[in-house]
N, C-alpha and C positions, 0 to 999 in steps of 0.2 A: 356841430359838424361831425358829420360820423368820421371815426376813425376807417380806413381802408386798412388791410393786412398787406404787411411789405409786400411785393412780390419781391419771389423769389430768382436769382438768378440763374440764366439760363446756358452757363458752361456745363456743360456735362458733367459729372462725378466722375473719379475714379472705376474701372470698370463697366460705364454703363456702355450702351449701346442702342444703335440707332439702325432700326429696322432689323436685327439678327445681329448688324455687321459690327465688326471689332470695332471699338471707341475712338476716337482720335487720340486721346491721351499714352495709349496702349499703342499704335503706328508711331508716336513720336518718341516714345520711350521704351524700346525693346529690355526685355530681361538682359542684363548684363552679369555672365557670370566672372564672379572673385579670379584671379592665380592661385589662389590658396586652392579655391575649390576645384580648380583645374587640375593641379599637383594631387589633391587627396585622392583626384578619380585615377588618375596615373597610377598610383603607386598601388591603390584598390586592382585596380588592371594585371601589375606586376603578381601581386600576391594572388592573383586567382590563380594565374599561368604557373606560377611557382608552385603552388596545392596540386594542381591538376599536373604537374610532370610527376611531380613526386607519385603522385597516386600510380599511374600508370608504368611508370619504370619497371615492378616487377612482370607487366606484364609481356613486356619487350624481350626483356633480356634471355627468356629461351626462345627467341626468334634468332636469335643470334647462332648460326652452325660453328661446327669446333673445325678447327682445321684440319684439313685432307692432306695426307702424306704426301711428299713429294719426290723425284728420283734427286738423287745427290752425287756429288763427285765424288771415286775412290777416293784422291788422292787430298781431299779435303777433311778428310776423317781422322783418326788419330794414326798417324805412319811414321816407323823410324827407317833409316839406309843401313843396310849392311853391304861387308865386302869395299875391295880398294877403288874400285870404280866411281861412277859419278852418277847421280839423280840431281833432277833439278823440275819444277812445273817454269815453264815455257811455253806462251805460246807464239807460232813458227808456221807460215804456208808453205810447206815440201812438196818433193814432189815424187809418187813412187807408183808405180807402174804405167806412166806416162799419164797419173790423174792426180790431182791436185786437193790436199790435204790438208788442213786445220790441226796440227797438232800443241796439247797443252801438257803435254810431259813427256823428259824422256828416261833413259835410264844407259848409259854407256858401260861397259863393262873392261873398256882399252882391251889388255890381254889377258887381264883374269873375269873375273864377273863381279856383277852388282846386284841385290835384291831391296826391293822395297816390300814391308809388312805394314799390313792396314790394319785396327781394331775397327770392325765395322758399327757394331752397337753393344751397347752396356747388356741388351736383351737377345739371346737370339730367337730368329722368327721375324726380326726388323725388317729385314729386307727379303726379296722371294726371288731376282736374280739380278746378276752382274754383265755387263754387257761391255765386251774388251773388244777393241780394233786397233792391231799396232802395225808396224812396217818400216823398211831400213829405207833409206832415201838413195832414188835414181847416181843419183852423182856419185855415191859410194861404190861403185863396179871397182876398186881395188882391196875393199873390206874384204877380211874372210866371213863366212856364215857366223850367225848369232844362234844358239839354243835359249828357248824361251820356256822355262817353266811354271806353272801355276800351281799355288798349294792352296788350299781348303784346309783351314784350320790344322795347318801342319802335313798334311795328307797329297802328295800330288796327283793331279786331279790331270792336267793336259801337259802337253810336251811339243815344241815345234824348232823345227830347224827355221832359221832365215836367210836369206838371203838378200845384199842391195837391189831394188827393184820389185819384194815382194811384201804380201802384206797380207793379214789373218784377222778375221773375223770370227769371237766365238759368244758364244752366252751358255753363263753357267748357271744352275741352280742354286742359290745358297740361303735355302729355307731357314734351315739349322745349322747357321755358317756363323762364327761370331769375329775369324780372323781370315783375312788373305793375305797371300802374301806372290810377288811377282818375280821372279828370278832369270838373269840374261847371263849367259857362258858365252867368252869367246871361244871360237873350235881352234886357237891357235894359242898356244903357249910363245910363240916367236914374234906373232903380228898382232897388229892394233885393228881392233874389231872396232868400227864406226857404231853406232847410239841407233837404240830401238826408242822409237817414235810412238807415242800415242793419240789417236784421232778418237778414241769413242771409250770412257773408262766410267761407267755410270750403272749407280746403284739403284734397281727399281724396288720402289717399297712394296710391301705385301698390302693390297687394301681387305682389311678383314669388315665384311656384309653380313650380315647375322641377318638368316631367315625370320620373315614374320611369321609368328609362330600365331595358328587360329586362339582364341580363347575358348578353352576347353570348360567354362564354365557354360550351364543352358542359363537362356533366359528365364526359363520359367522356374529356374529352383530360388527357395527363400533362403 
């Protein structure tokens, strides 16, 4: 009796395939990836991102602009009080020549006077001008006048009589200014002179622009 050769069984193998198409064993058993190997691709993920900031940080960082000067308040700046009078920053809506006012300091002088001195900067050339708006308030019509002086680094510079109801608008230069200083006389030795008000005490910076200068090298020299 001849032996016959087993036949063989017909499950498919691993991998095979039936007309081009995926195996059935391969549809019922999808690749399943590990946690472990989830987490290694994570942290892979991290450390690319990490190399790649590092790398490129220098070349951000002069994208970065330097800060642009800005105006400042006199009376923020380094300022002592002289005289028997009073100074004080206040800010107060008054009211003087029938318009309405914002003031953030004043300086009273009663019947003798008061000055305030400001150190503007440690450098001069800091700032390129000063911008003063002061005036006695409406209500004060039994004040006597205020003298208001202005010094530039010891030097006085302007002078204004005032009166309740008036008000002065100036702008100084003070390129090569490194001190101000503001000074209020009562005009009465007998009466109490009401408080000079400030609505506008601001320091504009100098913006220094440096021309572009061509490159005086040619292209064609070695």
């Amino acid at each position: 009796m001849e032996s016959h050769p087993k036949q063989r069984n017909n499950i498919p193998r691993l991998g095979a395939t039936f007309g081009g198409k995926i195996g059935y064993d391969k549809i019922q058993n999808p690749l399943v990836v590990c946690p472990s190997m989830q987490n290694r691709y994570f942290i892979n993920q991290l450390m690319t991102a990490g190399i790649l900031s590092v790398a490129i940080a220098p070349w951000i960082q002069p994208v970065v602009k330097a800060r642009e000067p800005v105006p400042l308040f006199l009376f923020d700046t380094q300022c002592v009080t002289n005289g028997p009078g009073r100074s004080q920053q206040e800010t107060l809506d008054i009211s003087v020549g029938r318009k309405v006012y914002r003031s953030y300091f004043f300086l009273g002088p009663g019947s003798r006077e008061v000055s305030v001195t400001c150190r503007i900067g440690e450098q001069e050339g800091q700032f390129e001008s000063l911008l003063l708006e002061f005036g006695m308030r409406d209500n004060d019509r039994g004040s006597p006048p205020n003298a208001v002086n202005i010094y530039l680094d010891g030097v006085r510079q302007e002078s204004y009589t005032l009166s309740p109801g008036e008000q002065v608008a100036v702008s100084l230069n003070i390129t090569n200014v490194s001190h101000v200083a503001i000074e209020t006389v009562c005009s009465s030795q007998n009466r109490y002179c009401d408080r000079v008000y400030f609505f506008e005490s601001t320091l504009l910076p100098r913006l220094n622009i440096a021309p572009i200068e061509p490159n005086s090298e040619s292209p064609n020299q070695i």
